[in-house]
BABAGU-944404 format. One record per atom (N, C-alpha, C): residue number from 1; atom name; x, y negated, z negated. Coordinates in pm, 1 decimal. Example, Ala and Ser with C-alpha at 12.3 -4.5 7.8 and 13.67 -1.06 7.14 Angstrom:
2
   resi   name          u          v          w
      1      N     1319.0      569.0     -780.0
      1     CA     1230.0      450.0     -780.0
      1      C     1320.0      330.0     -780.0
      2      N     1285.0      225.0     -708.0
      2     CA     1367.0      106.0     -714.0
      2      C     1290.0       -3.0     -787.0
END
This chain:
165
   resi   name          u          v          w
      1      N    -8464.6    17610.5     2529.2
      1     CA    -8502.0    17750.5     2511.1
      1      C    -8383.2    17839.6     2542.8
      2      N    -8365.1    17967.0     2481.9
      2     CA    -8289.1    18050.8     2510.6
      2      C    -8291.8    18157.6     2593.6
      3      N    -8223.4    18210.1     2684.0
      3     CA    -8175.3    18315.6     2730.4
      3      C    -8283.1    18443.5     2675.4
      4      N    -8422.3    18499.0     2680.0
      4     CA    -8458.4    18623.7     2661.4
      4      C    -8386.9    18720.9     2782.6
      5      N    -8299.2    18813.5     2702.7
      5     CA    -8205.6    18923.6     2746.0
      5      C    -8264.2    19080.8     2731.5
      6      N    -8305.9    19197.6     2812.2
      6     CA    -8354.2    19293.1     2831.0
      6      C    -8248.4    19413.0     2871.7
      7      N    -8203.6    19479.9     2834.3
      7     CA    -8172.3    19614.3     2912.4
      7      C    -8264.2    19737.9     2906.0
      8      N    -8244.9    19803.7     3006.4
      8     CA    -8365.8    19861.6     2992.8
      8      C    -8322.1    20007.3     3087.8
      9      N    -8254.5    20100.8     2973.9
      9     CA    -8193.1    20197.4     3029.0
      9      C    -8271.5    20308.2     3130.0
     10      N    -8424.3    20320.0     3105.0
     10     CA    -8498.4    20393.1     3254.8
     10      C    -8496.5    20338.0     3365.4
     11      N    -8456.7    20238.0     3375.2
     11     CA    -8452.2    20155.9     3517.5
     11      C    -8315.0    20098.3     3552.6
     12      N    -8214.7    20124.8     3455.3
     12     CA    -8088.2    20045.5     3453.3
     12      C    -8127.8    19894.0     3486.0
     13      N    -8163.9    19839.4     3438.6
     13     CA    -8171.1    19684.7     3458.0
     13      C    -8141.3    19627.4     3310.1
     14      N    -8056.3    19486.6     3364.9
     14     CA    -8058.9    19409.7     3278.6
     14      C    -8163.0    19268.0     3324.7
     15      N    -8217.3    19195.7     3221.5
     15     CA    -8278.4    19096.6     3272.5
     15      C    -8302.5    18971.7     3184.8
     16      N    -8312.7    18866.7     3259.5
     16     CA    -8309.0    18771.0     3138.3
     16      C    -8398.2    18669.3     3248.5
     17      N    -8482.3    18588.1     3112.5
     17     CA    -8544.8    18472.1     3138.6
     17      C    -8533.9    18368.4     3056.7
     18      N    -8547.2    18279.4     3152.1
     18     CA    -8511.6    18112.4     3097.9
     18      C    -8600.5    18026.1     3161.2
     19      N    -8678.5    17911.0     3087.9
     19     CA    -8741.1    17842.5     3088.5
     19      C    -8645.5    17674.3     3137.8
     20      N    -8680.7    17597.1     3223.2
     20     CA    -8616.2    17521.7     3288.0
     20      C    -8726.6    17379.9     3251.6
     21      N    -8636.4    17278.1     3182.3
     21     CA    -8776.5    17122.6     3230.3
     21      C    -8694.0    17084.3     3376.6
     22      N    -8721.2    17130.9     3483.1
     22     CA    -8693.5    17098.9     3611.3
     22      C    -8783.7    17149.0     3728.8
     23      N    -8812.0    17089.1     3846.0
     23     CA    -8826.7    17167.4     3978.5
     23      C    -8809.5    17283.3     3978.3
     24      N    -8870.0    17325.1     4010.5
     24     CA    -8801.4    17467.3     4064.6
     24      C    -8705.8    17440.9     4255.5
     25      N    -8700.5    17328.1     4273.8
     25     CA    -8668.7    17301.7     4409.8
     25      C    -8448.3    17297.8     4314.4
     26      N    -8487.8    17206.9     4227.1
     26     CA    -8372.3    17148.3     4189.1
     26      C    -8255.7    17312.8     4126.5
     27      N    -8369.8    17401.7     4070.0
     27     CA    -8280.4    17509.1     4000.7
     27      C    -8236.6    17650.1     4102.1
     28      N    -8285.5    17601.3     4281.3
     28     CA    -8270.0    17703.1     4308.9
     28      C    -8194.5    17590.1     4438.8
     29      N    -8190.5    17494.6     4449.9
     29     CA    -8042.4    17411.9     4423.2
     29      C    -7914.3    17455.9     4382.0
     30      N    -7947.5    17457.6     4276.5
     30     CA    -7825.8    17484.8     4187.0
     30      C    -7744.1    17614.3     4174.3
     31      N    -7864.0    17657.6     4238.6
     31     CA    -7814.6    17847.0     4271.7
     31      C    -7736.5    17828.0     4390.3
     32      N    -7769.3    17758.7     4495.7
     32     CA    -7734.3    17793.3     4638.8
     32      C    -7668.7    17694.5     4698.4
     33      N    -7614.5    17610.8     4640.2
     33     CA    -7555.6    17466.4     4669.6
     33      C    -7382.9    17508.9     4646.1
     34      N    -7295.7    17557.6     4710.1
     34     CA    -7150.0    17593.3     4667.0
     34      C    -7111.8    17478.1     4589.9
     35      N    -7111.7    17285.8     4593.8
     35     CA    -7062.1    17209.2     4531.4
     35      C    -7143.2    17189.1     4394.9
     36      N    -7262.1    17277.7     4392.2
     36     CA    -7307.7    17251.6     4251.8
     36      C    -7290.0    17398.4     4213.6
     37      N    -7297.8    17524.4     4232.2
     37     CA    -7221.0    17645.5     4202.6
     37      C    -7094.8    17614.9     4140.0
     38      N    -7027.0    17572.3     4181.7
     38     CA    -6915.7    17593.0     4141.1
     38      C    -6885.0    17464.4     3996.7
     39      N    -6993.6    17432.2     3968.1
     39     CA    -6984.3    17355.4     3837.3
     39      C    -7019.1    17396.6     3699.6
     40      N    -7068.2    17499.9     3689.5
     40     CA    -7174.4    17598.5     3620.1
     40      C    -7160.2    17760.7     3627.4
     41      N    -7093.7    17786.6     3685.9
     41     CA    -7116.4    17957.8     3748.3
     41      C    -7032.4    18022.1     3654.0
     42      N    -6932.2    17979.2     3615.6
     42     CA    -6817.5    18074.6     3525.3
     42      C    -6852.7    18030.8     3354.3
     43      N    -6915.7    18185.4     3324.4
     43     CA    -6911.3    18176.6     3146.7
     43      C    -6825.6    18105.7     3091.8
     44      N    -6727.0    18098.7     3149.3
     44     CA    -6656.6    17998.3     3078.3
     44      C    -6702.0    17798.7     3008.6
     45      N    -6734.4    17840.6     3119.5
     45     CA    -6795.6    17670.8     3159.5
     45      C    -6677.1    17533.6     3225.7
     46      N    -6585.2    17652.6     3247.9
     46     CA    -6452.1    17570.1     3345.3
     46      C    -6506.2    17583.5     3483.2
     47      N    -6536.3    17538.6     3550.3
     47     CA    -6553.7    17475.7     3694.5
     47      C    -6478.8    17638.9     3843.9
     48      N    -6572.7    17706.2     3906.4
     48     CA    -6511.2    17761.7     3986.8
     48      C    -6360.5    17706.8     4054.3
     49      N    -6254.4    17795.3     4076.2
     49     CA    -6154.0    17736.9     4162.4
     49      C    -6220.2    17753.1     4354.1
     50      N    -6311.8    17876.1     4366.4
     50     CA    -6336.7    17887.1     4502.6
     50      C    -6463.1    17871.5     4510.8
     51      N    -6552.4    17822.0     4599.5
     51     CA    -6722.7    17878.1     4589.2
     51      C    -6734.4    17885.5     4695.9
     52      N    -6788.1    17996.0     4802.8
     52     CA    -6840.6    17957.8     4906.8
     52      C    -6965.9    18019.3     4938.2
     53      N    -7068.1    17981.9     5010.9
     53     CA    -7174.6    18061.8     5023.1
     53      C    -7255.2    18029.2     5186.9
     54      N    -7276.8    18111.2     5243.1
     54     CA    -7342.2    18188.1     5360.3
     54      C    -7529.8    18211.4     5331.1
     55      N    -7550.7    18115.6     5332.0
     55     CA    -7677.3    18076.2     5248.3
     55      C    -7801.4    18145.9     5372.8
     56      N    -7804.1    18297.4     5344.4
     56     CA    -7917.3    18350.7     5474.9
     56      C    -7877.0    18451.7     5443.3
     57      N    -8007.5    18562.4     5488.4
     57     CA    -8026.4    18709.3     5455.7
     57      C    -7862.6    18763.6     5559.4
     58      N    -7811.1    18892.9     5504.3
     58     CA    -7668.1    18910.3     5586.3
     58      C    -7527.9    18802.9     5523.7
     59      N    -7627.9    18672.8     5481.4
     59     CA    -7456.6    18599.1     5491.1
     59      C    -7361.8    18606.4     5324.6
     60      N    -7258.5    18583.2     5320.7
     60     CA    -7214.2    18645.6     5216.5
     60      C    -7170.6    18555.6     5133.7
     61      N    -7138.9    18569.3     4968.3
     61     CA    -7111.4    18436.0     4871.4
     61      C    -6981.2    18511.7     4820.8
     62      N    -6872.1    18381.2     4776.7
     62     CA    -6755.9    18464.4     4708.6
     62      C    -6756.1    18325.5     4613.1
     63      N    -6732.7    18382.1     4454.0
     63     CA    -6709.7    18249.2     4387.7
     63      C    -6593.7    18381.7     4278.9
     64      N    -6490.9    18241.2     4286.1
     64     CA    -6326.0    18261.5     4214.3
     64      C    -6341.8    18190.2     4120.2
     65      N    -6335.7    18258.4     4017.7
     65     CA    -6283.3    18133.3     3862.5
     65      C    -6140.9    18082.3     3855.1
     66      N    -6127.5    17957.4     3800.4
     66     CA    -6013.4    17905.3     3777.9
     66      C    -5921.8    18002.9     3681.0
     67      N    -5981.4    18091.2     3620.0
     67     CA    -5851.0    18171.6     3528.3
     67      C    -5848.5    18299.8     3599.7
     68      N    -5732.5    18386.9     3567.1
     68     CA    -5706.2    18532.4     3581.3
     68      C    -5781.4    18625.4     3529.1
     69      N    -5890.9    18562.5     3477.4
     69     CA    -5955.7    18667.1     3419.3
     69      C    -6075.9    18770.9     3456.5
     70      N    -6016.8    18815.9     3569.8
     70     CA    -6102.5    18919.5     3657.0
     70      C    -6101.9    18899.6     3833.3
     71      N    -6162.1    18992.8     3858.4
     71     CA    -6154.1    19009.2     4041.0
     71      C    -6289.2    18868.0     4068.7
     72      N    -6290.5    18869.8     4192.9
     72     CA    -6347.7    18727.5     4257.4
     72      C    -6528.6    18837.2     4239.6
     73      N    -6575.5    18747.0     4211.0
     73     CA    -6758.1    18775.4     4191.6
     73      C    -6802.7    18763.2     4337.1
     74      N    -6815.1    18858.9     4414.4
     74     CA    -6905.7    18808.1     4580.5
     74      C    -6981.7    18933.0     4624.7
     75      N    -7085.3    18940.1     4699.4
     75     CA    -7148.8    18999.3     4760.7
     75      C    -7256.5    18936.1     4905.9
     76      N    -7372.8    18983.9     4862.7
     76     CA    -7400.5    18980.4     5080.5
     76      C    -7574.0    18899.6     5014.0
     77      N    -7642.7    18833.3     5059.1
     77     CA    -7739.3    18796.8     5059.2
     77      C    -7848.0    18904.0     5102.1
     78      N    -7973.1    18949.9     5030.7
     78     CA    -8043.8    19036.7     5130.5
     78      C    -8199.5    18942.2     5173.4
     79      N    -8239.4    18810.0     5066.6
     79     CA    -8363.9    18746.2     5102.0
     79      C    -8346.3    18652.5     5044.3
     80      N    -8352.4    18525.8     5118.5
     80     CA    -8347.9    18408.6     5054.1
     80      C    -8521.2    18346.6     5138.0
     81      N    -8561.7    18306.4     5015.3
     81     CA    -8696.5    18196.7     5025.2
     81      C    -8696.4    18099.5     4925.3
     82      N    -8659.2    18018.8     4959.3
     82     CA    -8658.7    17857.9     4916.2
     82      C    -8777.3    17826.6     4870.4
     83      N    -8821.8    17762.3     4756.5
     83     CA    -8709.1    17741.9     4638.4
     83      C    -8768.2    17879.6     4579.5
     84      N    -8822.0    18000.4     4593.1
     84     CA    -8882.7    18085.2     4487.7
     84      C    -8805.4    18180.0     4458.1
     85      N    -8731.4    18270.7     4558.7
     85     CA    -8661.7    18380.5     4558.9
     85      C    -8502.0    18408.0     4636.4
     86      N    -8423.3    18445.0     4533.4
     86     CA    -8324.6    18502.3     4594.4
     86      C    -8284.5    18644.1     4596.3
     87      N    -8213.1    18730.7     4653.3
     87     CA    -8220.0    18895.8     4637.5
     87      C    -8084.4    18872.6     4688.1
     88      N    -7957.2    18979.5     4621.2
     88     CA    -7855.6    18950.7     4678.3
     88      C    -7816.4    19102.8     4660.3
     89      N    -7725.8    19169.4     4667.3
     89     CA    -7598.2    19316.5     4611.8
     89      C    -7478.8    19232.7     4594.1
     90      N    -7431.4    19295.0     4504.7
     90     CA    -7315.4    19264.3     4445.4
     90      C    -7239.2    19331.5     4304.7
     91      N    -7103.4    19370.5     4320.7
     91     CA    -7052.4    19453.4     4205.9
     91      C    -7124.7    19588.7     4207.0
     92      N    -7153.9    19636.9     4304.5
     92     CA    -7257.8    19784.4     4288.0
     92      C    -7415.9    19742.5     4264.9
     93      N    -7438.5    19690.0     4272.2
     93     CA    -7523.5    19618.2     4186.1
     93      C    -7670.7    19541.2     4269.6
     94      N    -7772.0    19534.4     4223.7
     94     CA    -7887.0    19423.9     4348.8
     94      C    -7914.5    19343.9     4219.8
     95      N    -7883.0    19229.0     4302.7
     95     CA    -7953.6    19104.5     4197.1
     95      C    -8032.3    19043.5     4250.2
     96      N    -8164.5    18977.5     4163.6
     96     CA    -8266.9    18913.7     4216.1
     96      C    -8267.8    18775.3     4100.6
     97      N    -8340.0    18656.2     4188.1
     97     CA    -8334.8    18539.5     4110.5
     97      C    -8524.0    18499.0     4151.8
     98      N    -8586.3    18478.4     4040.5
     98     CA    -8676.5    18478.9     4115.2
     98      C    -8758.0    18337.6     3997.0
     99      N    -8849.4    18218.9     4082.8
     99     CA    -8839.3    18075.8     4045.0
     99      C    -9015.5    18086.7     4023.9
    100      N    -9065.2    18038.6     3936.5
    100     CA    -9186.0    18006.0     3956.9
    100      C    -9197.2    17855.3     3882.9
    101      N    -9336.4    17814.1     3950.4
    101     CA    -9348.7    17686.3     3821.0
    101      C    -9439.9    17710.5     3727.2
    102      N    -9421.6    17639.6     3615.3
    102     CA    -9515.6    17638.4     3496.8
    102      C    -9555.3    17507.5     3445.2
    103      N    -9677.0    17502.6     3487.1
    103     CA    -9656.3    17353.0     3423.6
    103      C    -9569.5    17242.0     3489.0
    104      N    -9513.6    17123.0     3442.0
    104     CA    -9407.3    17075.9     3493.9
    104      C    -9250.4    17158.1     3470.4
    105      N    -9241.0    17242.6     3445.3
    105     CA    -9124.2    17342.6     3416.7
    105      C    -9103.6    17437.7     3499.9
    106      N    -8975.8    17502.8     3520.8
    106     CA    -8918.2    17665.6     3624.3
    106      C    -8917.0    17748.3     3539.9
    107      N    -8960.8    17851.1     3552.3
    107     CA    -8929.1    17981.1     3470.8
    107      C    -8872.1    18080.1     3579.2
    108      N    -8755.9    18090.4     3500.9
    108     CA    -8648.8    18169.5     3566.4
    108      C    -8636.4    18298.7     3562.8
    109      N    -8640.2    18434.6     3591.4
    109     CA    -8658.0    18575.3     3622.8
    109      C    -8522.4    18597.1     3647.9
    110      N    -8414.4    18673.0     3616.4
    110     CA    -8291.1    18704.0     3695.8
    110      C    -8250.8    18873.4     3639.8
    111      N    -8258.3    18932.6     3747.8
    111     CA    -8256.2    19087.7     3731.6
    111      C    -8097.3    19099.2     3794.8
    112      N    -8110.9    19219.6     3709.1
    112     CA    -7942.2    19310.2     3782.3
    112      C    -8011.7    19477.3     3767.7
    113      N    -8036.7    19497.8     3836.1
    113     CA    -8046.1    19653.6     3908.2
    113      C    -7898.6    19725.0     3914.5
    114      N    -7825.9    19835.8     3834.4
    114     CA    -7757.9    19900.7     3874.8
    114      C    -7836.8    20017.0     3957.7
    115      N    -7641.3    20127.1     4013.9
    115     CA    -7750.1    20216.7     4078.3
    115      C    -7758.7    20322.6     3989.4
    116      N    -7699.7    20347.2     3836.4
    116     CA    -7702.0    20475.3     3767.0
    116      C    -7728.9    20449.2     3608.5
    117      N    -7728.6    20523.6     3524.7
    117     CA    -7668.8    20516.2     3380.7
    117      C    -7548.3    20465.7     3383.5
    118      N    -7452.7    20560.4     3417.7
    118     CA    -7349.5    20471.6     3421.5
    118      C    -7258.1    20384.5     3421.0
    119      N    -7345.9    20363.6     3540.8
    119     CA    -7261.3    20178.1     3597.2
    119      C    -7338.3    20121.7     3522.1
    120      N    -7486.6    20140.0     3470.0
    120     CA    -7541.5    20012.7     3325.6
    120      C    -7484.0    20018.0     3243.0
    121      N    -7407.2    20153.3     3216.1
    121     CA    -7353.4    20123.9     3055.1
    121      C    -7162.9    20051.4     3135.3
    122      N    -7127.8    20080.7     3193.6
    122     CA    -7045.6    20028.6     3265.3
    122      C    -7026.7    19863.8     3236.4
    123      N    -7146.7    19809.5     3321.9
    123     CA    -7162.1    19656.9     3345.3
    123      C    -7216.6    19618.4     3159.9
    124      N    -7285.8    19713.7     3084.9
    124     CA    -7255.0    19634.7     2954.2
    124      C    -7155.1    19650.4     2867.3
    125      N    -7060.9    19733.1     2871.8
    125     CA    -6939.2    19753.2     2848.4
    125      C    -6868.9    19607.4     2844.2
    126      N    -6875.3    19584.2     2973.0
    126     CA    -6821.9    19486.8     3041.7
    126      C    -6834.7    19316.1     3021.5
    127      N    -6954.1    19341.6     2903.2
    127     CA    -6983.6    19274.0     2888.8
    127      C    -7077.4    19176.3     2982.1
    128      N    -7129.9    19216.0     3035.1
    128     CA    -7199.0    19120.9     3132.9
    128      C    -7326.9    19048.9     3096.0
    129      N    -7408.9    19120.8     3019.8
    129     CA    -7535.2    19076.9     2954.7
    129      C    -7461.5    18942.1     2865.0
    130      N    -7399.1    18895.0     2829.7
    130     CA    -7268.7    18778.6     2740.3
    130      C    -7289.3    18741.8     2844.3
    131      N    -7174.5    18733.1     2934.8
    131     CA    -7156.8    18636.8     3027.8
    131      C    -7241.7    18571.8     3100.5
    132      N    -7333.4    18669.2     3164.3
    132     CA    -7486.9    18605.8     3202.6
    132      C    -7556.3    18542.6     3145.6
    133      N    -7583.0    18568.0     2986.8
    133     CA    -7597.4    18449.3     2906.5
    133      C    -7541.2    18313.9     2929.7
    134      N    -7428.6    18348.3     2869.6
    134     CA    -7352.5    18238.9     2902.2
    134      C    -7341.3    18109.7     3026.8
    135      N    -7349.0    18217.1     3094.0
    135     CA    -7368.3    18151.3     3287.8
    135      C    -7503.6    18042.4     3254.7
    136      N    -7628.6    18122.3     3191.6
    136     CA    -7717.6    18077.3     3268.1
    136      C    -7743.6    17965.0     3087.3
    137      N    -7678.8    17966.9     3014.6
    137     CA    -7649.8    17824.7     2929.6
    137      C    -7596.1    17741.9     3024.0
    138      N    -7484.7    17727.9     3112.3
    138     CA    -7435.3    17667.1     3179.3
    138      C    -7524.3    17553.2     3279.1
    139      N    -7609.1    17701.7     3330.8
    139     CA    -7684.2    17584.1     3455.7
    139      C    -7762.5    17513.3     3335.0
    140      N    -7853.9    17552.6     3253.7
    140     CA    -7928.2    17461.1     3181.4
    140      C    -7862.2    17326.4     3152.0
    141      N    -7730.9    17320.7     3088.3
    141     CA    -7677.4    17188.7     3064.6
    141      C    -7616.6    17112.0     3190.5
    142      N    -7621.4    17178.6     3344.4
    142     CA    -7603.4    17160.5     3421.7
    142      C    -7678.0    17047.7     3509.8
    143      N    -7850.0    17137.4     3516.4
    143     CA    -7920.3    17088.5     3536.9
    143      C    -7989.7    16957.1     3485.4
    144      N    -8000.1    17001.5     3332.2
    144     CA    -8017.3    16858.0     3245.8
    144      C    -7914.5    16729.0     3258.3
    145      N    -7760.3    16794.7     3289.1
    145     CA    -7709.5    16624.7     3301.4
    145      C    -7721.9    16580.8     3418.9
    146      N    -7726.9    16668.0     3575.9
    146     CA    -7848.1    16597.1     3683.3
    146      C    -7938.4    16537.7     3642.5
    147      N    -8016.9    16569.7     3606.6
    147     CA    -8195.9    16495.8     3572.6
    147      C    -8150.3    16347.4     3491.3
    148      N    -8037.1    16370.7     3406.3
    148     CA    -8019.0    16256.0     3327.3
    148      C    -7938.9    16159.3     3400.2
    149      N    -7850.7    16162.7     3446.4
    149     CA    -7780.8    16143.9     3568.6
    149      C    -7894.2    16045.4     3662.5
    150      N    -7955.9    16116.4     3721.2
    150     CA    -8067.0    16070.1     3817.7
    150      C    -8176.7    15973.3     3757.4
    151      N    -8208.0    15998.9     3619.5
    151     CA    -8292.3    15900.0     3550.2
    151      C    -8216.5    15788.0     3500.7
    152      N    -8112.2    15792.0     3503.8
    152     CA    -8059.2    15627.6     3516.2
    152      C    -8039.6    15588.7     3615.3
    153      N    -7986.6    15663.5     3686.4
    153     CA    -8009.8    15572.0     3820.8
    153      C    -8112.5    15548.4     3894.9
    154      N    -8245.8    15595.5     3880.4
    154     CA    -8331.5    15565.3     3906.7
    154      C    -8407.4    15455.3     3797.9
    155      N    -8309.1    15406.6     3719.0
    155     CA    -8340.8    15308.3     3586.8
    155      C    -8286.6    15171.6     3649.2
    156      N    -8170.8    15218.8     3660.7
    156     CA    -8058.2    15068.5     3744.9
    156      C    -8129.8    15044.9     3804.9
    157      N    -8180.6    15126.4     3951.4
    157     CA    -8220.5    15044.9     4052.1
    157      C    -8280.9    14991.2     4037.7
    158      N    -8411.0    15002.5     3954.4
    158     CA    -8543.8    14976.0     3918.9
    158      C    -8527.2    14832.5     3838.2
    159      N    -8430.3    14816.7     3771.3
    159     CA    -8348.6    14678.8     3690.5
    159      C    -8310.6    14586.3     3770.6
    160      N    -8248.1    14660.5     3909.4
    160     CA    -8147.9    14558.4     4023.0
    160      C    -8276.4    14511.6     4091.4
    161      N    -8405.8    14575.3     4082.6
    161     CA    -8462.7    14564.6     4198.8
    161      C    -8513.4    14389.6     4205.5
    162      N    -8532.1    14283.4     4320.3
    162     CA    -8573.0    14192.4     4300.1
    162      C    -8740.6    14214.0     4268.0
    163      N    -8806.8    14094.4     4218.6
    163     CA    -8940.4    14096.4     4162.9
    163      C    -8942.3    13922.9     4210.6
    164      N    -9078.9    13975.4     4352.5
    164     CA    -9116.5    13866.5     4421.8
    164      C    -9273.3    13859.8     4359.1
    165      N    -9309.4    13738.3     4319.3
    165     CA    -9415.8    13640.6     4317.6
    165      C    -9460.0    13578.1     4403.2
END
């Protein structure tokens, strides 16, 4: 499934949802895990050079892309609840990540709140509604080669395993 993308100039928000065949334990993982962040996080789909994250309301995330192509992405955590919700500021900006399940599937919620006209037309200028796309193509193929990843090896073992009579 794709990326449904919203701006929505009375509220300055941009927003997008994505449909996940995963946990919702595993995709909010993938949010908050710096060694799996940094595999997925840059539109690009080249691998962060920095990730670090302060995983608690107050603590703060900085993730660096491997190219020159822009200032380092970080801000401050304001609510983390495992696995459903994250709330962060950042770039001027409040972002929320928010997880539900459906079925055996995550449906993904991810808001950007500016604070004006402005800075929305600003941050789409900027292209960001793209890149966020982009980003959140990333975790999807991210997540899926985990799951695939994990279903063979949960195949091997199951092959290695002895079978007593």
């Amino acid at each position: 499934m794709t990326t449904t993308t919203k701006i929505d100039h009375s509220t300055f928000t941009i927003s997008f949802e994505r449909q996940f065949a995963a946990p919702r334990e595993d995709v909010f993982e993938a949010w908050t895990d710096p060694l799996q962040m940094k595999e997925w996080w840059d539109p690009t789909g080249v691998p962060l050079a920095e990730c670090t994250i302060d995983l608690r309301p107050g603590g703060a995330f900085r993730f660096v892309g491997a190219s020159d192509h822009g200032p380092p992405f970080s801000g401050v955590y304001r609510v983390v609840q495992p696995p459903a919700h994250l709330a962060f500021d950042a770039m001027g900006a409040a972002g929320q990540v928010h997880l539900n399940t459906v079925g055996n599937a995550t449906h993904m919620t991810v808001t950007i709140r500016c604070a004006s006209a402005e800075h929305l037309k600003q941050f789409v200028k900027l292209g960001v509604a793209a890149g966020t796309d982009r980003t959140l193509d990333n975790l999807v193929s991210f997540i899926a080669r985990r799951a695939e990843a994990a279903s063979h090896t949960a195949g091997a073992a199951a092959e290695t395993d002895p079978v007593y009579s």
